[in-house]
N, C-alpha and C positions, 0 to 999 in steps of 0.2 A: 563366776566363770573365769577359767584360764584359759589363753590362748596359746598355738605353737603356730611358725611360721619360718619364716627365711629372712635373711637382712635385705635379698632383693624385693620381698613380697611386701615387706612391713618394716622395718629398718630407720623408718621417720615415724613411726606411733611415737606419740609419748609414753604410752605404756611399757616401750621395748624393751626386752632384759635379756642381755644375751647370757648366753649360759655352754659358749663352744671357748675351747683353750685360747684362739686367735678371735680379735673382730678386725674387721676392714678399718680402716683409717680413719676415713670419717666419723664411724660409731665411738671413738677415744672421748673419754669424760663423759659418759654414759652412761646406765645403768649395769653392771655387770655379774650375774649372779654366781660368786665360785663353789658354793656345796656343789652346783649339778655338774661342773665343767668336768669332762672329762683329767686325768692327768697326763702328764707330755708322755709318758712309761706308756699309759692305754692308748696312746693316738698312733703307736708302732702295733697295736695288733690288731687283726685281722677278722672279718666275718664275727665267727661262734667267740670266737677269742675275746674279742673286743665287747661283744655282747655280754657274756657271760663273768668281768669284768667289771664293767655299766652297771650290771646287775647288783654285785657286789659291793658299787659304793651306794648304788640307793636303797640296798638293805641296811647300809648303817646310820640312814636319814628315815627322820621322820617328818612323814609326810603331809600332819599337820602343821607342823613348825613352817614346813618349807612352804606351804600354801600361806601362811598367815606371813612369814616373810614378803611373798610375792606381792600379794594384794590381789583383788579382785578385779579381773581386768589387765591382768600382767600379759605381756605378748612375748613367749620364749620365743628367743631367734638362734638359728643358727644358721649355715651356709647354705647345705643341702636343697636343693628346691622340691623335690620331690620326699614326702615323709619318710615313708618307707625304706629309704636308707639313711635315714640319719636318728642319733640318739634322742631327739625330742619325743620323739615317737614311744620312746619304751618310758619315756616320764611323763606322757598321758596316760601311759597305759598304768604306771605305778599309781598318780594322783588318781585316777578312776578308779581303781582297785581301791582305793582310799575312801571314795565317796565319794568325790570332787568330779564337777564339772569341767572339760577339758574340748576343746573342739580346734581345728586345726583353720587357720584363715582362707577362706576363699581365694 
């Protein structure tokens, strides 16, 4: 199982791996996964933009590699608190298309 969350929800798992361009200060020397990180060029676009984007660098990853990179048990982090706007969300939904187990933290 993967997990997605926020640095304020989960941010002290050991498992954490952030996976957004910036992490907060304290999270430095950390886990930091850059295949999923967006780049500085996509963090200026917008909505569909931005998505459609996203989209594009995680068709050029494979989705096993990147689950066997992460490990089992890995907690994506990124800023957003609410999934629904933020890119974790479309890389459960790629790792699930995958086969992979993926659930967002309580």
């Amino acid at each position: 199982m993967i997990y997605t969350s926020s640095f304020k929800q989960s941010g002290k798992d050991p498992n954490a791996v952030a996976i957004c361009r910036g992490v907060p200060v304290w999270f430095k020397n950390r886990r930091i996964y850059d295949p999923l990180r967006p780049s500085r060029e996509m963090l200026a676009l917008k909505g569909a933009a931005f998505d459609a984007a996203y989209q594009a660098l995680l068709a050029r990853l494979d989705p096993r590699l990147v689950a066997r990179e992460l490990g089992d048990g890995a907690v994506l982090l990124c800023w957003e608190s609410d999934p629904a706007l933020c890119h974790r969300t479309a890389v459960a939904d790629w790792l699930r298309a995958a086969g992979y187990d993926v659930a967002e933290v309580a």
